[in-house]
C-alpha atoms as one frame of an Amber mdcrd trajectory, in Angstrom:
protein
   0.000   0.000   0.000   2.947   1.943   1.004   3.721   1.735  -2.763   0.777
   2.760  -4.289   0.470   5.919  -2.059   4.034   6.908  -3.592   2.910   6.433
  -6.719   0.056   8.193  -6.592   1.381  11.096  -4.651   4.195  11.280  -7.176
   1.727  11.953  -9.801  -0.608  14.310  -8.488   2.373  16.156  -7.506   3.701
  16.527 -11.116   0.753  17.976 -12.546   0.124  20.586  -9.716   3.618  21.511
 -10.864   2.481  21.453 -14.492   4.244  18.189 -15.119   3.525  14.850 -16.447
   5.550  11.818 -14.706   5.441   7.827 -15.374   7.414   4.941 -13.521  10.160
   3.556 -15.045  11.713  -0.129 -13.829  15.546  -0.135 -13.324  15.202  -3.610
 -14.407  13.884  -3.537 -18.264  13.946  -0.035 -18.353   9.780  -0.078 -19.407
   7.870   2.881 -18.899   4.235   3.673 -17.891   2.138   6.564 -18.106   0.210
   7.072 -15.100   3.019   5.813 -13.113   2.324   2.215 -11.365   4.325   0.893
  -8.280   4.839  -2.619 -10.306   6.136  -2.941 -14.321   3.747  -4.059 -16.042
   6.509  -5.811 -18.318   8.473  -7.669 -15.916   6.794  -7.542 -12.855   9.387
  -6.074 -10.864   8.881  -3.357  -8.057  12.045  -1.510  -8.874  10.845   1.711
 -10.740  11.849   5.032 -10.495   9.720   8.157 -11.431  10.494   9.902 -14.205
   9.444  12.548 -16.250   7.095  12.700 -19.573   7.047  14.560 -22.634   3.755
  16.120 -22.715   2.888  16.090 -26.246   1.010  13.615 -28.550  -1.263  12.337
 -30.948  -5.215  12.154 -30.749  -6.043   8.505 -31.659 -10.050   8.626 -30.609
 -12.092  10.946 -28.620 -15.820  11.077 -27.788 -18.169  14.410 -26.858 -19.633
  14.046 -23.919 -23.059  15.462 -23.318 -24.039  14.311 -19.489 -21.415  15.436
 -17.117 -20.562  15.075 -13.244 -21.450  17.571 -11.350 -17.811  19.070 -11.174
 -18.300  19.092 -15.153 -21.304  20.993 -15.741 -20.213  24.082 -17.418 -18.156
  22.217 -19.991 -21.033  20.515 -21.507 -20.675  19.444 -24.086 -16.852  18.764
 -23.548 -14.617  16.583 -25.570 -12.521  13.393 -23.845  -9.742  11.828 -25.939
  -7.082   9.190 -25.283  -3.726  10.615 -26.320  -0.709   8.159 -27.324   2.515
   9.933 -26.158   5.611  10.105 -28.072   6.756   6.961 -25.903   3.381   4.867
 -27.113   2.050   5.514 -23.215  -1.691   6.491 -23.805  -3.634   9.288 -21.290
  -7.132   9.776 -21.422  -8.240  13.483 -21.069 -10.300  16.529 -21.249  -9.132
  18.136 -25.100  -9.869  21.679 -25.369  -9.479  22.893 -29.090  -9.975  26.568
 -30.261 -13.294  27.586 -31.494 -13.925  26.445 -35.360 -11.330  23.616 -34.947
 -13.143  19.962 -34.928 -11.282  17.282 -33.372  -9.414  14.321 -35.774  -7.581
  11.190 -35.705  -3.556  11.832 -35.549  -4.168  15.225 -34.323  -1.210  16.558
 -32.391  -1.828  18.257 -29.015   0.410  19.107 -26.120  -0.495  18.855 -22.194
  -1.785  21.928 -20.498  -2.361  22.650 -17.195  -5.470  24.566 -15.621  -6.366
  24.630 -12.022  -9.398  23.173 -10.751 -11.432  22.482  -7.633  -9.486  23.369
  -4.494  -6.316  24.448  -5.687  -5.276  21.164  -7.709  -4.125  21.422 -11.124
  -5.829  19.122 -13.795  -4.303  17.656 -17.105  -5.968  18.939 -20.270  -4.836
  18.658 -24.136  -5.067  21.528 -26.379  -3.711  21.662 -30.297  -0.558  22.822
 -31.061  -2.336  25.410 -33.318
């Protein structure tokens, strides 16, 4: 549990300092985006946290029209799942500019917006 709480904190740490981090095992050297306190490769518990390049490609996305509570105002709001330039993939909130539709292979970086109580929250926006 110990582990997971690391993890975890690690994480939510990095992107209320506008960063995106992943866990890396010392043994195989894998990488995965949310960071996890085991590789999923090899199994081992030896990772390290390590930081992400926050840019990548769109590969899907719906719109969604019924929202938590916390979501209201953005309805409707788009959610994608992003690959990253190391094949990770992050599903998020993608904010485009007005007139610009959403499409496959799209390239979008990380941004960074703060939300309820102070904590920051990922979103993707086009490198346009």
């Amino acid at each position: 549990m110990k582990e997971i709480t690391r993890v975890v904190k690690a994480y939510e740490d990095a992107i209320n300092q506008n960063r995106i981090v992943g866990s890396q095992c010392t043994s195989c050297q894998d990488i995965s985006v949310p960071p996890r306190p085991l590789c999923k490769n090899c199994g081992s518990s030896e990772i390290e946290i390590t930081t992400i390049e926050g840019a990548g490609t769109l590969l899907t996305w719906t719109v969604i029209h019924i929202a938590p509570p916390s979501h209201l105002e953005r309805v409707p709001y788009i959610l994608g799942i992003v690959e990253l330039k190391n094949n990770q993939k992050l599903t998020g909130i993608v904010e485009l500019e007005e007139g610009i539709n959403p499409d496959f292979g799209m390239e979008l970086i990380a941004d960074f917006e703060e939300g309820q109580e102070g904590a920051s929250r990922l979103r993707w926006r086009s490198r346009i």
